[in-house]
N, C-alpha and C positions, 0 to 999 in steps of 0.2 A: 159343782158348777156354781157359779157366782151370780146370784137373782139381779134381775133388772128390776131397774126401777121404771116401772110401768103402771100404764092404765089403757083397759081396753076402748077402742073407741067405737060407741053404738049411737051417738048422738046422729041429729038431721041434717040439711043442710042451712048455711045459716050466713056470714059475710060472701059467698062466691056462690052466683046459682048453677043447677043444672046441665042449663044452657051451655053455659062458660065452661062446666068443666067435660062436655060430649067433645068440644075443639081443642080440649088442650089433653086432656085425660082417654079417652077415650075413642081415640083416633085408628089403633091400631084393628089390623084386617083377620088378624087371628080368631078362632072362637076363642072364649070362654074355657077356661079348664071346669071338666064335670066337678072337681071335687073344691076344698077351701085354699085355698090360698094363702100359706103362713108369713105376712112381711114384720119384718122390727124393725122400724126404723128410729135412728139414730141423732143424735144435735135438738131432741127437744130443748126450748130454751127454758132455763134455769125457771122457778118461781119468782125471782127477783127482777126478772126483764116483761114487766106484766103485759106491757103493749104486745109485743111478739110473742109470747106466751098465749095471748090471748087471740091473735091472728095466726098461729100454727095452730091452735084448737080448734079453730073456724075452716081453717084451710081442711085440714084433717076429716074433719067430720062432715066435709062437703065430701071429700077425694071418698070416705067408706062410704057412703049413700048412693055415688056411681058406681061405686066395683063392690056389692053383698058379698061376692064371694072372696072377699080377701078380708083374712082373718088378723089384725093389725093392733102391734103396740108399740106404743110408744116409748121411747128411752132415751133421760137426759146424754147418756155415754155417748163421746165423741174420741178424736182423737187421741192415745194416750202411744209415743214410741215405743217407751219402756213395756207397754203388755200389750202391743198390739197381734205380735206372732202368737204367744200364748193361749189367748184370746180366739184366735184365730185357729190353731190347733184344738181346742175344747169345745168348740164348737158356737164361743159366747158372744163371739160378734154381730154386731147388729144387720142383718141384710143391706142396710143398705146406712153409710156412713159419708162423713165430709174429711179428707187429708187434706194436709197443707201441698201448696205445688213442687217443695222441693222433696215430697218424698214419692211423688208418681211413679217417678222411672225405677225406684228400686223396687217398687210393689210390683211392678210390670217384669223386669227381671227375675224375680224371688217365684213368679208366680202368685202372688197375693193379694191379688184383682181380679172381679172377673172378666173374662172378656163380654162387654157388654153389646159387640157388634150387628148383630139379629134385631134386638130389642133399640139398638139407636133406631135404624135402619127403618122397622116400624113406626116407629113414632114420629119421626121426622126432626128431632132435635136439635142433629149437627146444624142443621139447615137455617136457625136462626143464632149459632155462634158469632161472637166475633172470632175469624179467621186468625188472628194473629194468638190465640188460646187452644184453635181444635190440637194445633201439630203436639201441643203438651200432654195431650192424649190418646196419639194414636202410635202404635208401633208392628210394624209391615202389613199395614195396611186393615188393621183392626181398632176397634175401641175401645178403652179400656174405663174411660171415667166422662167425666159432664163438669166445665167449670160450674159453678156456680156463681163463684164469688171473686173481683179480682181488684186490686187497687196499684195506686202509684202514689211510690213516697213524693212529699214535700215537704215545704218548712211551714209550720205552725206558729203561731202568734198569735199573744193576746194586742188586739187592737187598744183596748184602753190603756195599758201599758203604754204603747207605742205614743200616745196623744199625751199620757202624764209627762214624756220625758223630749217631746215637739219631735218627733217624729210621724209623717204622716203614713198611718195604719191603711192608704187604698195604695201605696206604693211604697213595699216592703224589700229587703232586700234582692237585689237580684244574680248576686256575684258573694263567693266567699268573702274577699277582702272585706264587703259591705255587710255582711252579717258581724263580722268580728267587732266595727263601725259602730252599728246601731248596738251590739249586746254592751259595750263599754260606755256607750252613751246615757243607756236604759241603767246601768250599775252607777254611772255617776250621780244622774239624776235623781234616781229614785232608793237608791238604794237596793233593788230588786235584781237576781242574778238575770243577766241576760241570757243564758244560754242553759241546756240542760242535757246532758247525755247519759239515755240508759245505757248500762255496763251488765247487767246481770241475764243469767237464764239465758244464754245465748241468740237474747237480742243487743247484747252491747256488739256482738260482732255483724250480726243482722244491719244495726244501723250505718256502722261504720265502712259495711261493704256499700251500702247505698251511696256515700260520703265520699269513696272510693269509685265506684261506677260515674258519679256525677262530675268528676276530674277527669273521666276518660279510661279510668282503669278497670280492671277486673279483676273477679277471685281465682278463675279458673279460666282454662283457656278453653277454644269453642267445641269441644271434643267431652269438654266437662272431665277431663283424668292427668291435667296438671296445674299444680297453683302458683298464679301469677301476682300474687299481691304483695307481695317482697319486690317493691316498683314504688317509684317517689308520687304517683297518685294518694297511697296508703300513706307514705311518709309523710306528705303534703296536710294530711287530712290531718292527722295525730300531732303534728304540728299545731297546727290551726289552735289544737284543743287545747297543747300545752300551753300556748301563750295568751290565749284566754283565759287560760285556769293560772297561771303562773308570774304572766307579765300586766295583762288587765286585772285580775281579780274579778273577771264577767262571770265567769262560767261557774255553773254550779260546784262544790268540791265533795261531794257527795260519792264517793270511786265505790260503792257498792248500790248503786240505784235499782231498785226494780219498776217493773214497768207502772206497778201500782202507785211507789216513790214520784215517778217523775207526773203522773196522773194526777196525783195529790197538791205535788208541790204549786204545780199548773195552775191546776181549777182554784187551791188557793190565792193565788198570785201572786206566789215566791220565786217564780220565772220566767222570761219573757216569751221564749223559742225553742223549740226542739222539732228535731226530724223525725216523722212518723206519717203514717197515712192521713188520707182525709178521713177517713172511717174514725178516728180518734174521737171524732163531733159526738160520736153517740153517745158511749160510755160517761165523757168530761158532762155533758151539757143531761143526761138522764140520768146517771147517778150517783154523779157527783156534785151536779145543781151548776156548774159556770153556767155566765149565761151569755146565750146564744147569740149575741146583738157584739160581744168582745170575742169572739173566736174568729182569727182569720186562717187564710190557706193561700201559700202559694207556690208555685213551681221548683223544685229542686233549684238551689244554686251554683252556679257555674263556674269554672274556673277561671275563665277572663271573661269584661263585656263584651255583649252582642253575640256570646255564643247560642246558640239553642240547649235549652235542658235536656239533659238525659236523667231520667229516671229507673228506679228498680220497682219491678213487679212482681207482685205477687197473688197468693192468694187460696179458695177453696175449689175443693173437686171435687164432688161427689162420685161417690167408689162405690160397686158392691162387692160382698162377699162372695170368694170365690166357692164357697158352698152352696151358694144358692143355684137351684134348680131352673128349668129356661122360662118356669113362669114365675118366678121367685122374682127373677131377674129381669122382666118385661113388664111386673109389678112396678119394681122397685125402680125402674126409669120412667115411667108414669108416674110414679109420685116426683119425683125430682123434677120432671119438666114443670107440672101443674105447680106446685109448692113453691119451687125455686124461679120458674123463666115464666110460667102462665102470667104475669103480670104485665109482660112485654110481647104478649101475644094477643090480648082482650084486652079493650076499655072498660070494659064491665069488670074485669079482675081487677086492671089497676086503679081502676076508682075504688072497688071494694079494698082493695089491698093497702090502699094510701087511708084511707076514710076509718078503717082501723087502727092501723099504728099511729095517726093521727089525735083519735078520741081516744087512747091510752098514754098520749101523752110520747108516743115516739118518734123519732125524726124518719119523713117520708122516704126522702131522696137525696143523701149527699154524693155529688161531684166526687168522681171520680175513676177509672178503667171501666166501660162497662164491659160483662160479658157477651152482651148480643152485636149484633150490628150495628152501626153508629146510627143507622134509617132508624130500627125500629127503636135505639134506646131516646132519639131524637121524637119520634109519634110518641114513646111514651111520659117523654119528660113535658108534653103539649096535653096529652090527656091527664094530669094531675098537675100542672101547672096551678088552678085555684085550690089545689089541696095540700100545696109541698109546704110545709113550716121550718123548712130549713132557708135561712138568709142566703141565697146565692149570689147577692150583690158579694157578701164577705168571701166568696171564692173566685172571684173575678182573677184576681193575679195569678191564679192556676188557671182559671176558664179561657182566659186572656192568651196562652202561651202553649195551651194542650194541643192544638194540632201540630207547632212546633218540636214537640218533645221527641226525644230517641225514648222507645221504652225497652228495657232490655231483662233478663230472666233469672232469678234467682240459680246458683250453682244447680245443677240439672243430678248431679248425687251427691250425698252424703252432704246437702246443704247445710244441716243442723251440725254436723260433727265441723265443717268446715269452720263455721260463728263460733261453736266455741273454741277454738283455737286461738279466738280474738279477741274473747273474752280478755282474760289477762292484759292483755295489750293494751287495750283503753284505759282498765282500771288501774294501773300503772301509770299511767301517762297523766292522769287526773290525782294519784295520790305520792307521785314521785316526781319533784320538781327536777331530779338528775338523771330522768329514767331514758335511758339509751334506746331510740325509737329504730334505728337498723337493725339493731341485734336483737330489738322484743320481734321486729316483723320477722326477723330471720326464722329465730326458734319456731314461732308458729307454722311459719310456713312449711319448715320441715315436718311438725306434730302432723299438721295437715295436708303434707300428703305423705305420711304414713296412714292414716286415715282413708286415704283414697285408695291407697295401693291392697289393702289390705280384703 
């Protein structure tokens, strides 16, 4: 069996008191199991993310100070497709882990989740979701995971860019046509590509389904087990690229990008826009150094004006292992709520919880999905309002248009196999000025639902 990487935690309590954590932790009417308590848990962050590294060691060693008798380590291991069964068969998964949203329902099918219904139940969790999240994890009437974490694509831009080339950076495109506009503009002006599309590691198809959603279209229809994107939404979209990439010479020509590539090129300011989350702020602006004063965010683009955006969503879950036992498992939803939602539950948490990734140097609070209820994430964006170091003037043109948006849900199975089928697609379209964009969506869409059927 394959050693974690771990470290036991015996430490006190230290950024979240006591207090805080009896109402978020320690809620539940159960006794105490007589004996220890074994949790692993899962997504420690890396050494390299020292703010949150340093507020999940604080978090951590307050959550073992209330609960002696759980015996707890910690381990970078997170989500990996390829060994997750494996893993899971040998017994080496972590009690308690974060999956992406489009792999819930196969986990739930498979069996490879636990059912964590008891343990919601007690603690009272569901009860500060946002609603438009729980249904992603419940199936006939049980529960099986805890968003954690959830976002909605938009379009990114550097605001300095946009002022080198006289375009005004507080009102950024709002309509395809306009994007294509402004990236030609930013290319004449400056020299710099306007536009950037990852292709690779089955977020080029990731993106492009967003691109496609934001036309009106879909990958899959609402049953999630036939695919619909062989439809002039996707045409529409892959067009757009071609003749950015082909007829402007905006668009980056880069047909093998990864998501580091296009990170890179960014925070350099080798390109103006690309579609990706707001969440993108952290990584570019902590470390990678852009700074924070030139990153804007705004609303998905839309296919004609005056329409309303739709957006794609997505995002984390916190799962446990279905080997875990029902105090394993009432453990390891206590740490999730404290850890992950305690912040939107206490002012005391979220001031300590802002006040740290703050003096490490991390961005507090960016705009974005939240997971709780719109009330509570609204009190708690008011209780750390003097502590947010993230510029949310520069999100205004997302803040501006978020209660207008459709938000709508990543392919419901086999999401990752669906992208990559579209992979190709893009990367074609960006390195083949003659590349036939009905018969690339064609083929795909047959690979992908062979995929489905299967």
């Amino acid at each position: 069996m394959r050693k974690h990487r771990a470290r036991r935690i015996i430490l006190g309590v230290t950024a979240i008191t006591a207090v805080a954590i009896a109402g978020l932790a320690g809620c539940s009417s159960e006794p105490a199991p007589e004996g220890p308590v074994e949790l692993v848990i899962g997504n420690k962050p890396a050494a390299t993310e020292t703010a949150r590294l340093a507020l999940f060691e604080d978090n951590l060693a307050a959550f073992q100070e209330a609960h002696p008798n759980y015996e707890i380590t910690a381990v970078e291991d997170g989500w990996d497709a390829q060994t997750f069964a494996a893993r899971l068969a040998s017994g080496d998964l972590p009690t308690v882990v974060g999956v992406p949203f489009t792999e819930i329902r196969g986990l739930i099918e498979r069996g490879q989740v636990a059912d964590i219904t008891d343990a919601v139940n007690q603690t009272g969790v569901v009860d500060i979701l946002n609603p438009q999240l729980v249904d992603m994890v419940t199936a006939d009437g049980k529960y099986y995971g805890v968003p954690t974490m959830a976002y909605a694509m938009g379009l990114i831009y550097n605001r300095d860019l946009f002022t080198q080339a006289g375009l005004d950076p507080d009102a950024p495109p709002t309509t395809w046509d306009e994007v294509r506009e402004a990236a030609k503009t930013i290319k004449d002006t400056t020299g710099v590509y306007g536009f950037a599309q990852v292709t690779t590691d089955n977020q080029g198809g990731w993106v492009l389904g967003a691109q496609i959603n934001s036309r009106g279209g879909t990958l899959v229809n609402e049953t999630g087990d036939t695919i619909t994107f062989d439809a002039p939404p996707a045409e529409d979209s892959l067009q757009l690229l071609h003749d950015m990439r082909w007829v402007d010479d905006s668009l980056s020509p880069n047909g093998l990008m990864t998501a580091m590539d296009l990170a890179q090129n960014f925070g350099g300011g080798q390109t103006a826009m690309f579609v990706l989350q707001s969440d993108a702020y952290q990584p570019l602006t902590e470390l990678l150094g852009f700074p924070a004063a030139n990153f804007g965010f705004a609303a998905m683009p839309t296919q004609e004006a005056g329409e309303n955006p739709i957006t794609l969503s997505g995002g984390n879950i916190d799962i446990v292992s279905p080997n875990a036992d029902a105090a394993q498992t009432q453990a390891a939803v206590e740490w999730i709520q404290f850890n992950q939602l305690g912040k939107y539950a206490s002012e005391e948490a979220a001031r300590a919880n802002a006040e740290a990734l703050a003096a490490g140097g991390g961005a507090v609070a960016i705009p974005g999905l939240p997971v709780v209820t719109p009330d509570m994430y609204t009190q708690y964006l008011e209780w750390i309002a003097d502590l947010n170091n993230v510029p949310l003037e520069n999100f205004a043109p997302y803040l501006s248009r978020f209660a207008d948006q459709t938000v709508v849900g990543e392919p419901p199975v086999k999401g990752q196999d669906i992208y990559a089928t579209l992979d190709p697609v893009v990367q074609a379209v960006i390195t083949d000025q003659s590349a036939d964009i009905p018969t690339l969506l064609s083929g795909a869409a047959t690979a992908a639902q062979d995929a489905l059927d299967r």
